[in-house]
C-alpha positions, 0 to 999 in steps of 0.5 A: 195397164202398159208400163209406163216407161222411165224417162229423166228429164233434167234441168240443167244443162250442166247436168244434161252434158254430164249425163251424155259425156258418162253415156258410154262409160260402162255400168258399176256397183250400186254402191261404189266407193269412192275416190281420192278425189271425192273425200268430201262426200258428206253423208246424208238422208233423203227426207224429201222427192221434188221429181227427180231432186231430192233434199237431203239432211246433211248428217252434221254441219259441214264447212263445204255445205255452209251455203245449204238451206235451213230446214227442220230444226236450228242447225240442220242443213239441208241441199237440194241434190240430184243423182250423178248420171252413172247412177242413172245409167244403172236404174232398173225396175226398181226405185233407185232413190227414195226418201229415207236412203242414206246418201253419200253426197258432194256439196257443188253451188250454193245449197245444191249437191250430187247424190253420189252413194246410195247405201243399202236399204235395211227394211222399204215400205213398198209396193207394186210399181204401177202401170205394169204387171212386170215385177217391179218395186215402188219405194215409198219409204226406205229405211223405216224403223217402225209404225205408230198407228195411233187411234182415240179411245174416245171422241172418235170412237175406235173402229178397230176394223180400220186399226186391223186394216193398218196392222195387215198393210204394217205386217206385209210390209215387215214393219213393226206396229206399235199401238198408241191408245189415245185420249184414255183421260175421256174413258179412264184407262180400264175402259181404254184397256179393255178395247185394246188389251186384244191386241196385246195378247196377240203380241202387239205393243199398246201404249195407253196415252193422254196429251191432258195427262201426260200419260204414255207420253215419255214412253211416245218419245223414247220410242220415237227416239233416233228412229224413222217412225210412220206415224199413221192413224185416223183424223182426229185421233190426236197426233198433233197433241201427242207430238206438242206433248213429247215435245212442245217446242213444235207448237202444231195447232190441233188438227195441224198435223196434216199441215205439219207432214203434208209440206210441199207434198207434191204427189198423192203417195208422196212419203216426206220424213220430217225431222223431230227437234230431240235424237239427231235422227229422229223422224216422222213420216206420214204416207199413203204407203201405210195410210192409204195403200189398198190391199189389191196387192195383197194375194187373197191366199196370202191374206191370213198370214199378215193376221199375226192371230191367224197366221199360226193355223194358216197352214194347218188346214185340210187344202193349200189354198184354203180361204178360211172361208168356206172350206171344209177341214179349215183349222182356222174356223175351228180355231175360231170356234175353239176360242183361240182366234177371237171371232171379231179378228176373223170377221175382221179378216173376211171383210178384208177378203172380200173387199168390205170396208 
């Protein structure tokens, strides 16, 4: 498919003007620091997209931003911002704003302002730009610290395939995977513990959890705790209880957690961070990005690696470009006929290989 070209539309004349009159000015930094006359910049974090306006959470409070809309928790002020045009000028490929950056912003009408510093990105959730072939990167989450995928271990029943599923897109996305084990009052935690100890001895943190018990529940908070956290997993897993538990004051209705995180989503792949009422920067976002992103941008030779039990033999084996399928002198297999990679993570593996859910 055909690139589709980038083209800004404004809204505002205002804005339209200053866009043309910076036309001609030559290109700068992607982060320039600013100038005398800008001391009132006020630093922020985009938590959501509204086309090319993004709202930005202003750190603190701030006399010149009084006029901001309330968003989030008593206190928060949040503007409606777009991007100064010499930033425009210098978008490439890639994202040049995504929610989860750390903006610099200067506060202009009522609850309105520019976005005039982006800072540098310590980790994105991310995939291939579509609509073109050319190497491109689509932000769907910037600065994102970690993923909770939480499954039930009742009531669903688990499908751990589906949980594996999560893992690769967490592992190709660098982005560390904690496991929440819900509702272990159904099941008692030795049964819960012996569905997901696997994932332990693999490396993965398991958190053993019950909104009934209040298990698990005050180490759910100190994880999330001044974090941008993806929070992922099945429907009726019990997010929406788990969050009411590490913090009642949300009063989320079961099952409304979707409601919760989906406010004025306005695209399918659309990332919103939504800020939690303890830790200044406490967030939760729920996105396609980890929820829903396929893995056609996975190369199958790749595949193996983001399986943290397979990657170790990746390399061993008798051909580069082995599938672990097939081919003979394959030290995958032979792990998994050793007993070191457990045969329900390799199969789990080849269904993903080849496309089966």
């Amino acid at each position: 498919m055909a690139r589709r070209k980038y083209e800004p539309t404004y809204e505002y004349e205002e804005f339209e003007a200053e866009f043309e009159s910076l036309a001609e000015e030559p290109r700068r930094g992607r982060k320039p620091k600013p100038k005398k006359a800008s001391a009132n910049l006020l630093p922020g974090i985009v938590i959501r997209a509204r086309g090319h306006h993004y709202d930005v959470l202003l750190d603190a409070p701030d006399e010149a931003a009084q006029s901001g809309t309330q968003d989030g928790r008593a206190g928060d002020t949040v503007l409606l911002c777009e991007v100064r045009g010499r930033l425009l000028l210098e978008k490439g490929r890639d994202t040049l704003v995504a929610v989860g950056d750390r903006v610099w912003v200067m506060p202009h009408g009522k609850g309105r302002g520019w976005i005039e510093r982006i800072e540098e990105r310590h980790s994105v959730l991310s995939r291939q730009q579509p609509g073109t072939t050319v190497p491109a990167e689509d932000v769907i989450l910037a600065n994102p610290d970690q993923a909770l995928v939480v499954f039930a271990v009742a009531q669903p029943e688990p499908h751990l395939r589906m949980l594996d599923r999560f893992l690769v897109i967490a592992e190709a996305n660098e982005l560390p995977a904690i496991i929440c084990a819900n509702k272990i009052d159904l099941t008692g935690e030795a049964q819960a513990r012996s569905l997901f100890q696997p994932y332990e001895e693999i490396g993965y943190r398991v958190i053993y959890a019950s909104a009934v018990t209040r298990a698990g529940i005050d180490e759910l908070r100190d994880l999330l705790l001044d974090r941008i956290t993806v929070v992922t997993g099945p429907s009726g897993v019990g997010k929406s209880s788990l969050l009411n538990a590490i913090h009642p004051d949300l009063n989320l209705r079961t099952g409304d957690l979707r409601d919760f995180l989906d406010k004025g989503r306005h695209t399918t792949r659309a990332a919103q961070l939504f800020h939690l009422p303890f830790g200044r920067r406490t967030f939760v976002a729920d996105t396609p990005g980890i929820r829903e992103l396929g893995l056609y941008e996975i190369d199958p030779a790749d595949l193996g690696f983001y399986f943290v039990d397979i990657k170790p033999f990746v390399n061993d084996c008798r051909y580069p470009n082995c599938t672990h399928d097939h081919e003979p002198g394959c030290a995958v297999r032979a792990a998994v006929e050793a007993g070191k990679i457990r045969r329900e993570r390799y199969e789990s593996y080849l269904r993903l290989l080849h496309g089966d859910e």
